[in-house]
PADREN-366406 format. One record per atom (N, C-alpha, C): x, y, z. Coordinates in steps of 0.001 Angstrom, whole numbers, plus 500000, padded with zeros to 6 digits. Layout:
// residues N
XYZ ...
This chain:
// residues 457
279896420608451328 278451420370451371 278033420255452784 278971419090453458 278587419543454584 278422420490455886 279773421048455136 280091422840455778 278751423609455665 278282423714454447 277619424626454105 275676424144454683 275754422776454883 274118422494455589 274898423200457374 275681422617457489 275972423455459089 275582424930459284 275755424966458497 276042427025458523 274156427203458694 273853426237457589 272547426930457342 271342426565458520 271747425213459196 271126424656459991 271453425750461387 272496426138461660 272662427287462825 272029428331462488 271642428840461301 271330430218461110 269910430347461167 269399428603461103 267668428789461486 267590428428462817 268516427427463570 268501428041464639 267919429007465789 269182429987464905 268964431208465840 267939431840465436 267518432057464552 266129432262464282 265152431846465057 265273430593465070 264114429986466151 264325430379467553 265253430443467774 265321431189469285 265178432711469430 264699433465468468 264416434462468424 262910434741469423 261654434321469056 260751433999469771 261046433685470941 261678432603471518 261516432150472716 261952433438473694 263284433639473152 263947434751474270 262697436031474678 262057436245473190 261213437589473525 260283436893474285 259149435707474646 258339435574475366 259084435188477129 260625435058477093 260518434976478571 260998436032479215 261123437419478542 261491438910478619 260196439243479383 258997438762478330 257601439172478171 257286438693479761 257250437261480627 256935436233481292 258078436950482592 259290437557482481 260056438639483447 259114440016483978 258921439907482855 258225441618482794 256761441647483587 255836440210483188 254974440315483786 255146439399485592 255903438303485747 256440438304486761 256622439598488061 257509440612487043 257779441757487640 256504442329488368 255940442507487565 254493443232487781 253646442537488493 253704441414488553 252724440696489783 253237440902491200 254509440740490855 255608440814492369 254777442003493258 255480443436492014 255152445033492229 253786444877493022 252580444259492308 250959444289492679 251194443637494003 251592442201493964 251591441575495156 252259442585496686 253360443593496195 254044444249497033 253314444898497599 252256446080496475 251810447022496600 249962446185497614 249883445578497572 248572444369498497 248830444533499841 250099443799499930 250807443645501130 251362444995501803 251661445939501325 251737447237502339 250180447951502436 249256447530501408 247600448025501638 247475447247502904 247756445946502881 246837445215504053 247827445600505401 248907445979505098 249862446181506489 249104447798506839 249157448706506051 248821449789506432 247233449646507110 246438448470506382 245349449012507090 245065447830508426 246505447049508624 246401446471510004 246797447687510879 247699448306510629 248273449303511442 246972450119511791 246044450530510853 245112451431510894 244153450925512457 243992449348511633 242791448939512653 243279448621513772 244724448075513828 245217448097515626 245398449724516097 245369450423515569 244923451707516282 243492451654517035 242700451276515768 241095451586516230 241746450879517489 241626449241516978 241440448273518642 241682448956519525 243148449487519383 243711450240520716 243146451260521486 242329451885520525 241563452707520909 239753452329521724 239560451127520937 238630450669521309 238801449852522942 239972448975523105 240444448790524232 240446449408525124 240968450479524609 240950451736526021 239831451991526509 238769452289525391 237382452892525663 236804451794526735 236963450385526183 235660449455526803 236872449255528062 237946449182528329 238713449103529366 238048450886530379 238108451743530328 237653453143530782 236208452329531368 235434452167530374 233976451363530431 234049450562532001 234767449537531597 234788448312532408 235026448826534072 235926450055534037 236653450384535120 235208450949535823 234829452259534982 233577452851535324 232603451666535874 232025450727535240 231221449555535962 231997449279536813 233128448644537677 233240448570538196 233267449314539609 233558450391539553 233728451656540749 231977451384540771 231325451530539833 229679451556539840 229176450508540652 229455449601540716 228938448536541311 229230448211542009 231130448961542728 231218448864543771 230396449448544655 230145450714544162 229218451881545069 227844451491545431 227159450755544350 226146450069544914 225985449161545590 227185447978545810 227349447237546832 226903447970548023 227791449271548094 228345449816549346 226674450401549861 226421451099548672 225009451232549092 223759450389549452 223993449092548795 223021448498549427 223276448188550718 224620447608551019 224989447118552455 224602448610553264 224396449695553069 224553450557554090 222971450726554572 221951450387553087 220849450981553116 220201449238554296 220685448378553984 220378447393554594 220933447444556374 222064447963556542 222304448586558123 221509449493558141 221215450264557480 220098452026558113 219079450837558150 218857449700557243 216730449438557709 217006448830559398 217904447743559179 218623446840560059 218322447648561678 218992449053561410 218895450060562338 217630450500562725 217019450980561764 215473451299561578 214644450191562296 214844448955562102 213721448092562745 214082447950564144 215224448148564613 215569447866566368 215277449051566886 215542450173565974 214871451256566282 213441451007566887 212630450553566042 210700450494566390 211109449658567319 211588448252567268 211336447186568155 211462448261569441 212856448714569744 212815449581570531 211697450524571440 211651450695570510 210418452132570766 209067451234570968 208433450218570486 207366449551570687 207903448887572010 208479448125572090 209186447720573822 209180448693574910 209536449750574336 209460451448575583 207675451600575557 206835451639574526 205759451765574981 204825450582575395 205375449562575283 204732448794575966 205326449138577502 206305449032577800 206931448931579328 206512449722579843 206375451361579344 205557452536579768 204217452137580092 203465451659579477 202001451136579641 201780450674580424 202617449745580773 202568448608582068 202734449229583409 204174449895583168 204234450721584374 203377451752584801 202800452294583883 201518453639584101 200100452828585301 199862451436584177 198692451081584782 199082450122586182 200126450280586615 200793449919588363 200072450536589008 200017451777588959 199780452771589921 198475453149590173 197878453020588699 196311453328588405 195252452440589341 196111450984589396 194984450178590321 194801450441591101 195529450816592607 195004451167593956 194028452664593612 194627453738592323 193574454618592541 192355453917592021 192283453222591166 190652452435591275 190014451969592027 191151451109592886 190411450912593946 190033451794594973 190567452572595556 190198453332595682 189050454428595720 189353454809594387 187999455666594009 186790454171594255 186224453547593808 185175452116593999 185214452112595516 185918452325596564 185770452623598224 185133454008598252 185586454909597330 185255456446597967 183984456288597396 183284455768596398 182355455983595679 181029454941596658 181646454304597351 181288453295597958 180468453884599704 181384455139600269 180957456141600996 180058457359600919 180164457487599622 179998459119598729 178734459344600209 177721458616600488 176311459045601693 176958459855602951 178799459577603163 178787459982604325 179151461561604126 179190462476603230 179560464019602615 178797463937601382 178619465310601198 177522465401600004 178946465659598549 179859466016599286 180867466180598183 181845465195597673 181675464089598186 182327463129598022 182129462214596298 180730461938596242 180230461650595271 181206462438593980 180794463846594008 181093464812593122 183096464162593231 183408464135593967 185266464120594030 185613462777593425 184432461368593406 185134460411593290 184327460045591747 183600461119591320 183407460611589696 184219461748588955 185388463064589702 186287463784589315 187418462479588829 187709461775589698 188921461004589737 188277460120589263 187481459060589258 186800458255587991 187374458584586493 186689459912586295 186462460032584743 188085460430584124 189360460925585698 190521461071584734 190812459813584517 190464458798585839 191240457967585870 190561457057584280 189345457274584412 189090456430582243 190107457046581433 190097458638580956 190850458955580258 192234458641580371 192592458651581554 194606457805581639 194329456192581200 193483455558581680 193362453881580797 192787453769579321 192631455147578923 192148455017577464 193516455085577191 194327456087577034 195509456741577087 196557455318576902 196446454806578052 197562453553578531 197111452806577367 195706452373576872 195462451375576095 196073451735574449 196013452860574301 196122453362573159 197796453204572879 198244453643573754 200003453190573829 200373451594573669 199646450722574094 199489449663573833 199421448810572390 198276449319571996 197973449471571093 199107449583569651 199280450729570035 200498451427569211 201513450283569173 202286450038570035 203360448966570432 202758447525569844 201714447426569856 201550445833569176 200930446281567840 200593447166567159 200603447434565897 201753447446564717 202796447878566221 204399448322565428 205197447138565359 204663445782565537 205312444747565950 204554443408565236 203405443931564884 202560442854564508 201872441686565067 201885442401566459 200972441637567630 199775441270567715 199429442555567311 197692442435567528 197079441755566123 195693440926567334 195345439602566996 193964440000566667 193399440002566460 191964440055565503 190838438573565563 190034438518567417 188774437828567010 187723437792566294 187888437467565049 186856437947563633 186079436705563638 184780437684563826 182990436985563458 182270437684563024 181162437551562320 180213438290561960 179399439549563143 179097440873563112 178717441517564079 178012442412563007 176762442677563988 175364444047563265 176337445402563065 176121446156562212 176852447285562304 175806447778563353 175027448065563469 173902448970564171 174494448316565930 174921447057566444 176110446473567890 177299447415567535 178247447353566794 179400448124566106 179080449498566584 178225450025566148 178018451811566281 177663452212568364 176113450601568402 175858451440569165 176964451030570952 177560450207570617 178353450285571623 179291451358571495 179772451725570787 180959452963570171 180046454232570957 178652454358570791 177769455935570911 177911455506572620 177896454350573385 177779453881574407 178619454484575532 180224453911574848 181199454525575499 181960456185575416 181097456635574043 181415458027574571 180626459282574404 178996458550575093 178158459240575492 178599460540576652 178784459876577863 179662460344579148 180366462138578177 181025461595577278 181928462975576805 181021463761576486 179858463462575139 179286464413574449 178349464689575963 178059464675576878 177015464788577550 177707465986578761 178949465705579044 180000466787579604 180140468029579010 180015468168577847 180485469096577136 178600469788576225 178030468887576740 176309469211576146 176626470148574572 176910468509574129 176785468529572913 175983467824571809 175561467339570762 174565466703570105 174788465670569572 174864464273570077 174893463383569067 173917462178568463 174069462547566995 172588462050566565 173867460933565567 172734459362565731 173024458514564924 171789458053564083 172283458683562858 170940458351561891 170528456774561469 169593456211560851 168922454750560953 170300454614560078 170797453357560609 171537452588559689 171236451122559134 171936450979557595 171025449742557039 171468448465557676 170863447627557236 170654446452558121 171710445711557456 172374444897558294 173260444454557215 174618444164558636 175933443356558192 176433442694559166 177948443045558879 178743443352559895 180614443046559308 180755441952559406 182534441627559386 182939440606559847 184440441116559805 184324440973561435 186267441159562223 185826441181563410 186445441950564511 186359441772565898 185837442736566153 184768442383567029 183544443461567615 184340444749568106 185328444130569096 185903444979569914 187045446088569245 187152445884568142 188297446404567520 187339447536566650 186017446978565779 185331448066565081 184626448586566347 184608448195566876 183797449372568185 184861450360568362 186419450463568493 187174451170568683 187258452273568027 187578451582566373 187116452836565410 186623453938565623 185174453580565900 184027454742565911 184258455311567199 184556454669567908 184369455185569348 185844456306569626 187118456110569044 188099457099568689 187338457891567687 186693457903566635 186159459156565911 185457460005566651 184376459380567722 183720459977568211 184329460926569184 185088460169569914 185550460690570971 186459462294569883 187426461669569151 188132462697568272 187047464135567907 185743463585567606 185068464585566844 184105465579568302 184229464835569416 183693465872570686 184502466836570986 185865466015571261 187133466624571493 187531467844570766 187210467833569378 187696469116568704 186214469782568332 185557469385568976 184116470425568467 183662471535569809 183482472366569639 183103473194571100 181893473311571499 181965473600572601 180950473416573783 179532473173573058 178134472809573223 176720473080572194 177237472506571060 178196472211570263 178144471321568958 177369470527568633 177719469880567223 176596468647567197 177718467884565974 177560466525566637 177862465431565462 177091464503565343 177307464153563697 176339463447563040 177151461915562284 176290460912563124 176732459764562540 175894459126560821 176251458986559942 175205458257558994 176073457284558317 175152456450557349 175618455450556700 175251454852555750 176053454413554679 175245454311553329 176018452890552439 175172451914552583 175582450460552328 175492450391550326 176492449702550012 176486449418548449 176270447502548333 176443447143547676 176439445774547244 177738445042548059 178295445406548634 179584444774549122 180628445422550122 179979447065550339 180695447531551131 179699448533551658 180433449073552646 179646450215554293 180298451095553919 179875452905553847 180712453896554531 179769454546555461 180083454503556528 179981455264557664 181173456597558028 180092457319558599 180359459133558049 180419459328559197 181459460051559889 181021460780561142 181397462139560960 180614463151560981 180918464606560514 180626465454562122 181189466548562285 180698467481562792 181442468838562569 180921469887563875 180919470725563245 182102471929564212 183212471435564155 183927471769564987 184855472798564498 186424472163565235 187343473296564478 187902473242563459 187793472047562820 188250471361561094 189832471146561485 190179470791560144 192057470473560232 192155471832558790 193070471990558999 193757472859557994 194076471752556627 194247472612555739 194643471866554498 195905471527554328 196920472124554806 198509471646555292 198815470300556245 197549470103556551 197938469222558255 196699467830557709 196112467913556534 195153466784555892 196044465902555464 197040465714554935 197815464585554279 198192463515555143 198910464358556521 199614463354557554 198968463607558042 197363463512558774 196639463235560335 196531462433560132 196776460837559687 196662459688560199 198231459140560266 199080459835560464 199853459763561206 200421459691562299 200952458149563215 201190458379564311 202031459706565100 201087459708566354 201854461448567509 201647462787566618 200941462874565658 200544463800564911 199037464779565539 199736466066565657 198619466843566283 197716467780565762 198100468042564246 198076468919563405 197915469991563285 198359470611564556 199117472302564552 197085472893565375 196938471927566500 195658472578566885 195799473582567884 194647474255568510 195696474929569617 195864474338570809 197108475189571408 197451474515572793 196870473828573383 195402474265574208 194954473754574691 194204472333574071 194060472105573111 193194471041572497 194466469957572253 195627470115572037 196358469400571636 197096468688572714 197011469303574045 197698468595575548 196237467670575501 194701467583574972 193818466114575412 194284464977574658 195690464632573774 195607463310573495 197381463167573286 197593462128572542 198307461569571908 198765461790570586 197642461980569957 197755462248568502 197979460614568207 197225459332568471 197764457799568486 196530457607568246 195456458046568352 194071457286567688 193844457091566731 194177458240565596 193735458360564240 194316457471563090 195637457029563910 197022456181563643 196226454447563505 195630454790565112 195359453006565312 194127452980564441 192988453949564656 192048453636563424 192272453145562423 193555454263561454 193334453807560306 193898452051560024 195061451741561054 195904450293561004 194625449426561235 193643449575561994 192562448546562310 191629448448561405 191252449662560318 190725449483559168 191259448623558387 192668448910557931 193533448624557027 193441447357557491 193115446126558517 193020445378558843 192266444345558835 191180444805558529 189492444520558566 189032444440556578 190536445012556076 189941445486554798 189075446843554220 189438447610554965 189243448593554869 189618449651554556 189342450992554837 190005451970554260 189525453359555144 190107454414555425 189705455904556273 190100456854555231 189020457801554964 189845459186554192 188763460285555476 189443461485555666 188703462684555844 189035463555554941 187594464617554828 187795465726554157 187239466651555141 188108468256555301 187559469180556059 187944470561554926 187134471904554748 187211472679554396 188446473764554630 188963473032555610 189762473875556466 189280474764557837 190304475607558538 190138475633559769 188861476170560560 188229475793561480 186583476406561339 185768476013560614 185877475010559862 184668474623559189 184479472928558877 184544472481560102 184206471000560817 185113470065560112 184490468677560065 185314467910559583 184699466728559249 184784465603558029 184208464845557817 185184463312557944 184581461971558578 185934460936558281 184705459927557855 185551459321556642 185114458188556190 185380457196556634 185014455790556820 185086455082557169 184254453594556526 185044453130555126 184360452114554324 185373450886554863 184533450037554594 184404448368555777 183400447365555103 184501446024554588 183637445409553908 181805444729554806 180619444433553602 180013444528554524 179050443380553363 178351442829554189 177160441789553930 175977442487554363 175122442810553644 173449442887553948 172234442322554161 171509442677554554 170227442114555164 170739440650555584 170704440969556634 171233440173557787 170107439254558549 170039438066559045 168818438100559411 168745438174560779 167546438153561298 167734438196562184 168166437685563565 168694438166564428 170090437364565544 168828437299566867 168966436232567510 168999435915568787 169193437091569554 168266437740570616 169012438542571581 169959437716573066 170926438493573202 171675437742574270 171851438755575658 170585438560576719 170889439286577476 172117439404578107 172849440590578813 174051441196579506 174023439845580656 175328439771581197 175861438500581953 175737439672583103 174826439417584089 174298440265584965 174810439440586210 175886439853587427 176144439406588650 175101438861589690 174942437469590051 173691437439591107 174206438745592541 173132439268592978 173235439489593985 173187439198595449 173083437772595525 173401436821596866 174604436773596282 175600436935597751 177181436885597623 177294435358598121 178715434836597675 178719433788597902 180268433667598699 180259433381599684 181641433799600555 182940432954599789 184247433727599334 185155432894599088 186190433174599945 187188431488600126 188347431871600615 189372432759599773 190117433795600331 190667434435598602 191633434638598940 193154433844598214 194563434315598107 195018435436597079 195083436412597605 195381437865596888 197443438230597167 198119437996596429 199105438025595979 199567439422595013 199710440413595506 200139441990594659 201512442237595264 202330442872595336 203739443478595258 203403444768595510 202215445432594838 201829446738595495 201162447130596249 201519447501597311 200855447791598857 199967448509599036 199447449416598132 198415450245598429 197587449289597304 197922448674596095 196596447917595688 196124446613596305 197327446742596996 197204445074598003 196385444954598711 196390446392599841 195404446663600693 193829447388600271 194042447987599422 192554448414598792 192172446985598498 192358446087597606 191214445379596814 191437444492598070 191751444370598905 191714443228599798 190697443636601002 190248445060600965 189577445887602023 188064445610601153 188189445904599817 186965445931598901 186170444290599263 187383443409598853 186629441627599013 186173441598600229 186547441926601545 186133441515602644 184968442784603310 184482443782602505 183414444242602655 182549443529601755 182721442623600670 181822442326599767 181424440750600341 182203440049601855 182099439068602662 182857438091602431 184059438822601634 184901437305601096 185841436733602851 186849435944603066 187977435875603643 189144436191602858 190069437319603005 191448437461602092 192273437546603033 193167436508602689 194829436321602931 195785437087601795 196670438264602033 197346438923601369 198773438299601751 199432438609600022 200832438328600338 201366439205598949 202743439534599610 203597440458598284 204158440298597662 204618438990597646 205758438329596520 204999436563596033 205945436019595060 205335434703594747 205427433817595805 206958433693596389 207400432703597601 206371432803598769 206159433823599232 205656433869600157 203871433096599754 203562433916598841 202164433586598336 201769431497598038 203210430627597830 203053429702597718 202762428756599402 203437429550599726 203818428979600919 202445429417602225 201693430627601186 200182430780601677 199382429681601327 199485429027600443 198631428146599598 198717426898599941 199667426518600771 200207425188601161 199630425252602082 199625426755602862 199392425885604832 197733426125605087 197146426283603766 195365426528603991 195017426787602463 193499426399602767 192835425599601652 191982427123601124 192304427494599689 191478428556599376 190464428268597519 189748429169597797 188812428841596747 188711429351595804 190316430965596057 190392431859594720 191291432566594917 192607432078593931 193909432963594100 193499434007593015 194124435478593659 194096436131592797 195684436791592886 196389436670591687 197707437191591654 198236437985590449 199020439310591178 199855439762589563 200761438857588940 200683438993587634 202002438101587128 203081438783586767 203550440018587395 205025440218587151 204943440630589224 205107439573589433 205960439803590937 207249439716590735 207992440376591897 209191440051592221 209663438667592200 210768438293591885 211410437163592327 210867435707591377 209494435211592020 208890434387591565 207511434926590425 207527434764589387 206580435457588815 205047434992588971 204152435600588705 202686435096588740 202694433802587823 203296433456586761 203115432397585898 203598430900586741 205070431676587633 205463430222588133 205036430435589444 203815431040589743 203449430582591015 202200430102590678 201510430472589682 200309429155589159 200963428006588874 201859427621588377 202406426402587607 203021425523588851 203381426024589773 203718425459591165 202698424988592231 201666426059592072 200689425888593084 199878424841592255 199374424542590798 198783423553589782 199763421851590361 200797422186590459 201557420885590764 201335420511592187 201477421534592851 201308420633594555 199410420974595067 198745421365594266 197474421052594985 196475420564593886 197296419610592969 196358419158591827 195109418051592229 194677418059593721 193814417545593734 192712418351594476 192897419431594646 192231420759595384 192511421908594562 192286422474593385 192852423256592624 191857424361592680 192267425880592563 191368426478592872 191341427768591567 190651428369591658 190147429633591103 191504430445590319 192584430417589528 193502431348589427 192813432992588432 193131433503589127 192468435165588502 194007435813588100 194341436143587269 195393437290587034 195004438461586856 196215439394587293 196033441001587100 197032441456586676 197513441817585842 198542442772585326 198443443645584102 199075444809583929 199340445818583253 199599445625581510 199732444157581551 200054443270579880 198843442622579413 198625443155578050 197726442112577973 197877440361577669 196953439903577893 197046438051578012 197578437866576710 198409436802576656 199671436090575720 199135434472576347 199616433986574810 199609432456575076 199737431712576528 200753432219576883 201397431471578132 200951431667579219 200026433332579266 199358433823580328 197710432909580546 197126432771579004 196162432060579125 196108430351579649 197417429993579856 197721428450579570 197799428497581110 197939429263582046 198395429459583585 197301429530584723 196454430926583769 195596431341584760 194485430695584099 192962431076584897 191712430576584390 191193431969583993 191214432861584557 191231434204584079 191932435609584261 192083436455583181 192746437380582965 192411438437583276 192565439981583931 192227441024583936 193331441809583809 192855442704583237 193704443899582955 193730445358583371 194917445599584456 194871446552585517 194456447954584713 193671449000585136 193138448859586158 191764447645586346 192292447273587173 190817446245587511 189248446457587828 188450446081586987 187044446181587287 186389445964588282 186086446033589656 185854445316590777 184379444661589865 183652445083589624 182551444802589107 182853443488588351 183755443142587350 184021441886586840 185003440933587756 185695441496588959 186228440538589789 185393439915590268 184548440747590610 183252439865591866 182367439380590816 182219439239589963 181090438629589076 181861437493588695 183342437441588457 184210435961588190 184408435086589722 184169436292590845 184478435583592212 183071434410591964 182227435358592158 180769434778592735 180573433771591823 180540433449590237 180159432763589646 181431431675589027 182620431559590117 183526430303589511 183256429144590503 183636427774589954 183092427178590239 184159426251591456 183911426305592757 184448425508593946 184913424447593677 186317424535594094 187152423185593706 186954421683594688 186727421030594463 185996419520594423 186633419452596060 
């Protein structure tokens, strides 16, 4: 009995383990198959690392190629800026240069010019004793204006290129503006008997330096005689808006070509005129015009038809109207009772030394001459005078430190200091002397500063 429950109890058993075995066949099988999937994942994601460290690698290279390229790039522009910054670097010592040469040129030109002024003012001073004399010493007069227009204009140039020039700005009539401009280069149109008409202009006022818009016009003018031939005619007019002037100066000359209109206000620019017309200047006026407009707030255009058929220049300039009316101020007119001075005359140049020193003592002064500063101090010490007049680039001791010396040892007898030189007045020049002239010298304004300064105590 009990044999026989054994038997039967094993045989359900195994029965019962029939099931189990098949579900962990089943639980192998799918095992298997996750493995397989999991395998088959893991060479997808390896293959497509492999894939994308290609790209990278590829991408590396590219932005590495990239990086290199910016770099060489930016070296080159370094290189270029540093070079373009030596070429300006170069470029500006360049002008300084060249504005330093025309100033020094200027200076040195108008050395020489003084004794011929003086000069000519002696010959002109005889002209009764020959009937041809007159005629020879307003020959040499009128070059000698055109070489001090010349010198000034070089001047000019050099403190334009440097940013020198200084601008006394006040209110002034355009109708003062024009007619001093028609003033100074009457003399030309009247040489050449030619026509110049200035039509009514409106009433109404600038504001900058008299002397600078007088220049303007007075280079147009002169420009527009210069290229117009013999019998011509130029015509000034002018036509005021709410806030601004253009003044027209037209005539009817040899025009500019249409090739040579872009750059004529270009400095040393001649614009292909002929020979002969192009040895009367510089080609430096049309230059300083337009910088002195451009200065004032202004602006220059010309228009010409081309060659032979005249030429027109504009000239708009801010402007205020109806002006009222100004005070007249008669001309500072020289008395003619002379008034005798003692006069220390101090030049380095021997022929202007002796001219203007021949001129004062026909005009009844006393002059003591000397050629250097040392000597000239050592004039001043051993006698009492009532009017040094000295260049300030002497030899050795300059005109500045022989005022500043002679101010220290006769500061209780101090007299008259007049300067003369080829520069114009600078701070330091005004701080020295009591007054300035600028060679060539005016005898006419020496003796009008002689006669009317005032005797030291």
């Amino acid at each position: 009995m009990d044999n026989a429950n054994k038997r039967q109890a094993d045989s359900n058993k195994g029965q019962a383990d029939l099931p189990a075995a098949s579900t962990l066949r089943a639980l192998e099988e799918l095992h298997a198959h996750e493995i397989a999937r999991m395998q088959q994942a893991i060479q997808r994601l390896q293959s497509r690392r492999l894939v994308e460290t290609e790209i990278n690698k590829d991408q590396l290279a590219y932005l590495s190629r990239q990086i290199e390229e910016l770099r060489e790039a930016n070296e080159h522009l370094l290189i270029a800026t540093l070079n373009a910054n030596e070429m300006q670097s170069a470029a500006e010592s360049v002008s300084r240069r060249h504005a330093e040469f025309l100033s020094i040129l200027a200076h040195e030109l108008r050395g020489p010019m003084q004794p011929i002024q003086l000069a000519t003012t002696m010959l002109n001073n005889i002209h009764s004793l020959h009937p041809d004399l007159e005629r020879i010493g307003g020959v040499i007069g009128r070059q000698l204006a055109t070489l001090d227009r010349l010198v000034a204009d070089l001047l000019d140039a050099a403190r334009i290129n440097t940013g020198k020039i200084r601008l006394q700005v006040a209110a002034v009539r355009l109708q003062d503006v024009l007619d001093a401009a028609v003033e100074i280069t009457t003399p030309q149109f009247f040489a050449r008997n030619q026509q110049l008409t200035l039509n009514p202009l409106p009433e109404g006022e600038l504001v900058g330096d008299a002397v600078r818009l007088s220049q303007i016009f007075s280079n147009l003018l002169s420009n527009a005689s210069k290229f117009t031939q013999q019998g011509g005619t130029v015509v000034v007019s002018a036509f005021a808006s709410d806030c601004t002037v253009q003044v027209t100066v037209a005539d009817n000359g040899i025009g500019v070509a249409k090739e040579h209109q872009l750059d004529i206000f270009d400095m040393f620019t001649q614009c292909g005129q002929p020979e002969e017309q192009a040895r009367r200047g510089l080609g430096i006026g049309l230059s300083l015009v337009k910088s002195i407009c451009e200065m004032h707030g202004g602006a220059i255009t010309m228009n010409s038809a081309g060659t032979g058929a005249g030429s027109e220049f504009m000239v708009t300039l801010p402007f205020k109207a109806k002006l009222a009316d100004q005070p007249f101020a008669p001309p500072n007119v020289a008395m003619n009772t002379v008034i005798p001075r003692k006069i220390l005359l101090i030049e380095d140049n021997e022929d202007a030394n002796e001219c203007m020193a021949l001129l004062l003592r026909q005009e009844g002064h006393s002059v003591t001459t000397c050629t250097d500063g040392t000597s000239g101090v050592r004039a001043a010490q051993d006698a009492q005078f009532d009017v040094v007049i000295s260049d300030v680039n002497l030899p050795g001791m300059s005109g500045h430190e022989v005022v500043r010396e002679l101010r220290r040892i006769l500061f209780d007898h101090l007299p008259c200091f007049i300067a003369t030189s080829g520069y114009n007045a600078d701070r330091s020049t005004a701080k020295s002397f009591d007054f300035y002239l600028v060679k060539p010298t005016s005898m006419v304004q020496l003796l009008d500063i002689i006669g009317n300064c005032v005797l030291p105590a």
